[in-house]
N, C-alpha and C positions, 0 to 999 in steps of 0.2 A: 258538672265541671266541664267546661270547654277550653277545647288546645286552640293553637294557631300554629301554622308554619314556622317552621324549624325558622327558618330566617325572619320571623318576627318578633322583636323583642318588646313591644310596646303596644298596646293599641292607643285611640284616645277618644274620650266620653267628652264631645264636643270639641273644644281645646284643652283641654284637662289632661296629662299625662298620666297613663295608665300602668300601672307594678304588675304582672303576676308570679306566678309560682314558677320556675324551672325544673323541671323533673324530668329525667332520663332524656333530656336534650330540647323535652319540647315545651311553650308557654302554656300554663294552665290555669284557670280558675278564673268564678266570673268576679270583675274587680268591683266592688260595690261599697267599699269601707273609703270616707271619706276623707282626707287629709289638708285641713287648711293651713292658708300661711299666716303664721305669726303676727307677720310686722304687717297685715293688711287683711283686717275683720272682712271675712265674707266673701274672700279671693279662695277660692280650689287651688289646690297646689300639686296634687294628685289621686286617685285611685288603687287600694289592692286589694285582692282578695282578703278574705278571712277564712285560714288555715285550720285542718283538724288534723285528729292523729292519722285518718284513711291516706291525707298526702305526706303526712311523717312517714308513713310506713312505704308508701310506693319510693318516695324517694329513698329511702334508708335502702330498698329492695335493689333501685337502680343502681344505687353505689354499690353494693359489695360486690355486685355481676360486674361493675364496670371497673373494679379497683384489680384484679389479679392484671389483665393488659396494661392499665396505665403503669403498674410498680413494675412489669416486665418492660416497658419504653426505655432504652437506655437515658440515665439521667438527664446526658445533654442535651439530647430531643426534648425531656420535658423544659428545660429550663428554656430553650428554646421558644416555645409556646408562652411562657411564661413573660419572657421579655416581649416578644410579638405583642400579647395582650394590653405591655405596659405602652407600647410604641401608639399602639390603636385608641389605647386612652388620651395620651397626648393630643392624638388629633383632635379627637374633642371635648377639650378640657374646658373651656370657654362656657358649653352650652351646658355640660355635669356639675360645673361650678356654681351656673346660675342656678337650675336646678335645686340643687343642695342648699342654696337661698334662699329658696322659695317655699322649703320643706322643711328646715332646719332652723333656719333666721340668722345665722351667722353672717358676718359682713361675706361682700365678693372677694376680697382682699385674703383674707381667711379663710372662703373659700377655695380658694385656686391655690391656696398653700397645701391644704389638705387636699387638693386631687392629685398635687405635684407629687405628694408625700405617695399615694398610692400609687402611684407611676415608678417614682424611684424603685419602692415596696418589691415591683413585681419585679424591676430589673435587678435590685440585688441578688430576691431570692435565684430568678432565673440564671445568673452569673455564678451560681453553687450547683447547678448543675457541672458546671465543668470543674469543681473542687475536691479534694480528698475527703471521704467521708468515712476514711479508720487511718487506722495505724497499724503500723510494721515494730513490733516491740522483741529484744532479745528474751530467748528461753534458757533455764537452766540443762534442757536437757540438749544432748549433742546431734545435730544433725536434724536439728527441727528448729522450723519457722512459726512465728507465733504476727497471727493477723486477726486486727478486729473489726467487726461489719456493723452498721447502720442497718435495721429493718425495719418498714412501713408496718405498724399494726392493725391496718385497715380503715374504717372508716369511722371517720371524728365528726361529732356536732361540733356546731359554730354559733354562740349566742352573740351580737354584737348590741351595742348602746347607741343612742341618735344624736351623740353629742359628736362621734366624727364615724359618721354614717356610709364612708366610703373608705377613709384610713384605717380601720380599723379590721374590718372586714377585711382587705388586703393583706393584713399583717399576721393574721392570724390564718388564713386560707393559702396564702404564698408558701410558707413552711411545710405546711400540710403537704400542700402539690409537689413539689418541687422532690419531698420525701416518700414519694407513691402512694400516698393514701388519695383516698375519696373522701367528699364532702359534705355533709348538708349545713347551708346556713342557715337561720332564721333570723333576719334584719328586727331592728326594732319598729315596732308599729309606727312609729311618727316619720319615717324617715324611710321609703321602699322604692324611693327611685332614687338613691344611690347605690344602692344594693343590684336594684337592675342595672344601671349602667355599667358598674365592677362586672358582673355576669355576663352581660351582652357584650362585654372586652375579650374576657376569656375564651366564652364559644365561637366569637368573630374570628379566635388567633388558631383555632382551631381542636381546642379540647377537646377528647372524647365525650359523645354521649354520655352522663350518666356521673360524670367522674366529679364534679360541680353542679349541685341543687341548690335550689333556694326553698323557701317554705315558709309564707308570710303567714301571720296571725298573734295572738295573743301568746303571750310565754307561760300563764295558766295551761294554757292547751297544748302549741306546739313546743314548747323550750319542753315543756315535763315531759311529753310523748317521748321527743328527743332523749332526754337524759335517763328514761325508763327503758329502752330497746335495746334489747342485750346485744346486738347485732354491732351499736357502736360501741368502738374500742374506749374511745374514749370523747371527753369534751372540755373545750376552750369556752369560757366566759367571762365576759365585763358586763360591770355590771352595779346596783347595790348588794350592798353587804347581805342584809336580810335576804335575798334572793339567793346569793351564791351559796349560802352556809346552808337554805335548803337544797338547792341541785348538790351540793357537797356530800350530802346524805345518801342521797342515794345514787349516785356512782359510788361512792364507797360501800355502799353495799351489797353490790353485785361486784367489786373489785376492779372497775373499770378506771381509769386513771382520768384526773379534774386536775385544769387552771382555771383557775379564778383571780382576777382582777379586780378590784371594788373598791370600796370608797377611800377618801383621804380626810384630816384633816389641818393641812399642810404648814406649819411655822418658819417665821422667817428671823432670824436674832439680829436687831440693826445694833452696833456697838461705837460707843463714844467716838472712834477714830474712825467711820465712817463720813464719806460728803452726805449729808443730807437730804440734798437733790439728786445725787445718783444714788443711793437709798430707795427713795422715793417712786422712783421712775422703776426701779427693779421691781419694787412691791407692787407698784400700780403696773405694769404691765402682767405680773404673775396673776392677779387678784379679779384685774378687770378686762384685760383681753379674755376673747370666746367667751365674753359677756358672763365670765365665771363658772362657764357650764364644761370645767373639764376636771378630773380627777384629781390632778397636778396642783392645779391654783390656789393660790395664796390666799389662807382663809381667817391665818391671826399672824401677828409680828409682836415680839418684844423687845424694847428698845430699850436704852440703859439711861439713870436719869441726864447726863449732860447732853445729848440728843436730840430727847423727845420734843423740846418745842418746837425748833429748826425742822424735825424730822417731819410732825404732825401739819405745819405748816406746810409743805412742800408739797405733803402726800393730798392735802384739799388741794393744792393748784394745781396737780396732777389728775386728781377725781375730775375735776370740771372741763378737764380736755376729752372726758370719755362721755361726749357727746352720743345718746343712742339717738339709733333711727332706722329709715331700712336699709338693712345690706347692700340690697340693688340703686342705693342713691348715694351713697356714700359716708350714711352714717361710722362714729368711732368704734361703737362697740352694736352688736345688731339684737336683734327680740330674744325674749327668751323664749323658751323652745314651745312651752304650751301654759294654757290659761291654771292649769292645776301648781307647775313649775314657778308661776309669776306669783301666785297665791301665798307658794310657802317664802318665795322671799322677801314678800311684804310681810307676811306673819312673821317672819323672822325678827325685823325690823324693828318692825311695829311693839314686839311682846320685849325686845330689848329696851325699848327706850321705856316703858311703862316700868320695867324691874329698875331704872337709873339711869342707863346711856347713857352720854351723851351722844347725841348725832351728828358729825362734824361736819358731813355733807350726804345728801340724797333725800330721799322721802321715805315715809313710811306710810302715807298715803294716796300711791299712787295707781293713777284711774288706768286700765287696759284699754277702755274704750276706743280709742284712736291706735290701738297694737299694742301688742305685750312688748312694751318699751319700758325698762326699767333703772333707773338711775344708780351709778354707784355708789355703795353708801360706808360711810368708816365710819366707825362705831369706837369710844372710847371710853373711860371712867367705868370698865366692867370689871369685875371680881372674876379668878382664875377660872372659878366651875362653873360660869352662866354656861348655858346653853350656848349662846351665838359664840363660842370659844370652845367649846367641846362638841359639838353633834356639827355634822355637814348641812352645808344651807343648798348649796350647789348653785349659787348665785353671785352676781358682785358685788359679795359685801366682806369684807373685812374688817376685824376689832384689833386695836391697838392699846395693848399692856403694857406698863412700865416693870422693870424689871432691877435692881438693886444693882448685877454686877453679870459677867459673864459667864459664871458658876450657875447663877438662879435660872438667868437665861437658856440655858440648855436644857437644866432640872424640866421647868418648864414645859418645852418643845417634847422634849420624851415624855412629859408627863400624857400621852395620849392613846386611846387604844387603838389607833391609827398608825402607820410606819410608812408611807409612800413616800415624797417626797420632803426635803429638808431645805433651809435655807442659814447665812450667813453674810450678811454684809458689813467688811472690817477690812482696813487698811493692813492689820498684821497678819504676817506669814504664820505665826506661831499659834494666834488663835483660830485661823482657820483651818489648819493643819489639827490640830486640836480637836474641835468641830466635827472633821470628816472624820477622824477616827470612832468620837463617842456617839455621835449623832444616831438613834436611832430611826432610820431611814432607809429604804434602800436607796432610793438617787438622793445626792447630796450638790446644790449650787451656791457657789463663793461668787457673790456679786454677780450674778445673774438670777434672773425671772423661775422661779420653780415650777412654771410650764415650760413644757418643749423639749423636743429628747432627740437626737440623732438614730437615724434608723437601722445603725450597725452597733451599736452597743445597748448590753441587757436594760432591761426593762421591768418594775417589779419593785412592790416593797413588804411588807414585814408585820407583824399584829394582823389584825384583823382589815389590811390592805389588799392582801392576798396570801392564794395557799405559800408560798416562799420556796415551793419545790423546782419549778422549772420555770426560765423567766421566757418573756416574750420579746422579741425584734433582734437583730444582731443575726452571728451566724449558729449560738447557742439554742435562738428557736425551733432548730430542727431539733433537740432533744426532745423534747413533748412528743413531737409525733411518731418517736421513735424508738427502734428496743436495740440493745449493744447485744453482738455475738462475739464470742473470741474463737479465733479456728487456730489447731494444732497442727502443722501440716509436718510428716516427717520427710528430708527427700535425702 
């Protein structure tokens, strides 16, 4: 294992951008795992290490030596740091963006929305440095004050996903900091320089040593090392489901407290007094922007029979505006993320229309050879329990069901062992009000896109979405990181 200079954040294997490890301040490991891009067969896109439990453990070591000074920092100092970091990402947003293009396949459009996103990320969090973090509550008894504290329980893993490879990371590590804990992340394998560039933000703005790791490799290796170290308090993960529910395991049995994030499988109910076309345009931007590859997105719709033709028709002349191509040239929607990812969305596809489909636009045979570019595809005439309507494809395809009336249609939408996001598109007050109340869902949107969330309200949903204990984003994400005290003070 070899370091470089505290002020090096990067090497590079010709022009090839280079990821490695961060541990107790300094870059390590020799980068050798190779990362191509997507939208352009045979192009490097970057270098990182491949991580074992030996750098789990240095790191996990650096954190806990580094976590008692940073939770003694008074908070405004860290939040301080925190915004600096966000200030230093801005400057170059440009070249992180392109980057995250180039490793990820997301358009540049989409890219620079998600570096924004972690930029804003650090300066909310860092602006709760200067906020109340308890309460002053009346006691029954006389001549005593009753106050409650926030405390850092030390130091947290961090598993993040390559579908927002830099936001994500932010959102989940900002809380942490800002709440005195220490770090270790482990980036997802397809995506390790945006991970570096979040890092080389932070240590730029001046973070202690030690108090922020990184730790690339396979999540076989390092994610389990991580989730096995009694040392961490606890751990944050997005992720799939089958993953989460085993790191679930064992933090729960060592007693160590788990979020988990995971999959969706998102419905949208278009209803007779809906337009059509703005229908349409809601589902096709939930379904087919970030090329499908986010948690959130629109993956079935039921629509009520006076609708569906208007509806169906609208949504193909919507699909065919979602031109892919590559990110860096201004394709609509960009690559998917890796040749296994493009696999199963063909399979998906393909094993639909073989059970009946029909396919009202895209392919189900389509070649990667020229880039994992994949068409958006809507899927119709399927029976409620197919597969391409129950299981995550994590791709841009969406199936469109007809539905009797606005009762079925919600039966429906809950009928899923998924709860993340919900959707509803309807001119009445009354049924969407309705809607929000029963919707099992944690985010619920009335005529809008069921991607996309504001980074000051919770985040989080329900089934087998997530754990449903502590949500993420907002100013309620410092509860994860943190334990309540109440002090009795008599004077």
């Amino acid at each position: 294992m070899t370091s470089t200079a505290l002020d090096t954040t990067a090497e590079a294997i010709g022009e090839t951008p280079t990821a490695q490890h961060l541990i107790n301040g300094q870059w390590l490991g020799d980068a050798d795992t190779p990362r191509w891009n997507p939208a352009r067969p045979g192009e490097l896109a970057a270098y990182s290490p491949a991580g074992s439990a030996v750098e789990v453990d240095a790191a996990v070591t650096a954190a806990v030596e580094a976590q008692p000074a940073w939770a003694s920092l008074p908070a405004p100092a860290r939040g301080a740091i925190l915004i600096k970091a966000g200030t230093l990402l801005e400057e170059r947003a440009e070249a992180v963006a392109e980057d995250l293009v180039r490793e990820e396949g997301k358009t540049l459009a989409e890219a620079r929305g998600e570096v924004r996103r972690a930029i804003d990320v650090l300066r909310f969090f860092g602006s709760l440095g200067w906020a109340s973090s308890g309460e002053v509550l009346p006691s029954g008894l006389a001549d005593t004050v009753v106050t409650t504290r926030r405390e850092p329980l030390g130091v947290f893993g961090l598993i993040t996903p390559w579908n927002f490879p830099i936001a994500i990371p932010a959102w989940k590590a900002a809380p942490a900091l800002i709440s005195g804990n220490a770090v270790v992340l482990k980036p997802a394998e397809l995506t390790p320089l945006s991970a570096t560039h979040l890092a080389r933000a932070l240590h730029d703005a001046g973070l202690p040593a030690g108090v922020f790791n990184v730790v690339h490799g396979k999540g076989r290796v390092v994610g389990e090392a991580l989730a096995r170290d009694a040392r961490v308090a606890g751990l944050s993960f997005t992720g799939s489901t089958f993953v989460g529910r085993q790191l679930q395991e064992i933090l729960n049995a060592r007693h160590a407290r788990v979020q988990l994030e995971m999959g969706g499988k998102n419905g949208v109910l278009v209803l007779d007094d809906a337009d059509p076309r703005k229908a349409a345009q809601v589902v096709a931007a939930g379904a087919f922007g970030l090329t499908g590859q986010a948690c959130t997105a629109t993956s079935r719709v039921y629509v009520t029979p006076g609708i569906r033709s208007a509806f169906l028709e609208a949504l193909v002349a919507e699909a065919a505006l979602y031109v892919p191509g590559d990110g860096l040239e201004g394709g609509r929607i960009g690559a998917v993320v890796s040749s296994a990812q493009f696999q199963q969305d063909a399979a998906a596809v393909r094993s639909a229309v073989e059970r009946g489909a029909s396919l009202l636009h895209g392919k189900h045979d389509a070649d990667p050879s020229g880039g994992l570019f994949f068409a958006p595809a809507v899927l119709a005439d399927l029976p409620f329990d197919d597969p391409a309507v129950v299981e995550e494809i994590f791709g841009p395809v969406v199936a469109v069901l007809e539905v009797p009336d606005y009762e079925a249609g919600l039966a429906a939408i809950n009928d899923s062992r998924y709860g993340l996001t919900a959707g509803i598109c309807t001119d009445s007050l009354a049924s969407a009000t309705d809607f929000a109340a029963r919707v099992q869902a944690g985010i619920v949107k009335v005529n809008r896109p069921t991607a996309g969330l504001d980074l000051n309200v919770p985040f989080g949903g329900v089934k087998d979405s997530s754990t449903n204990t502590f949500r993420e984003q907002g100013r309620t994400a410092v509860d994860f990181y943190t334990w309540g005290k109440t002090v009795y003070t008599g004077i």
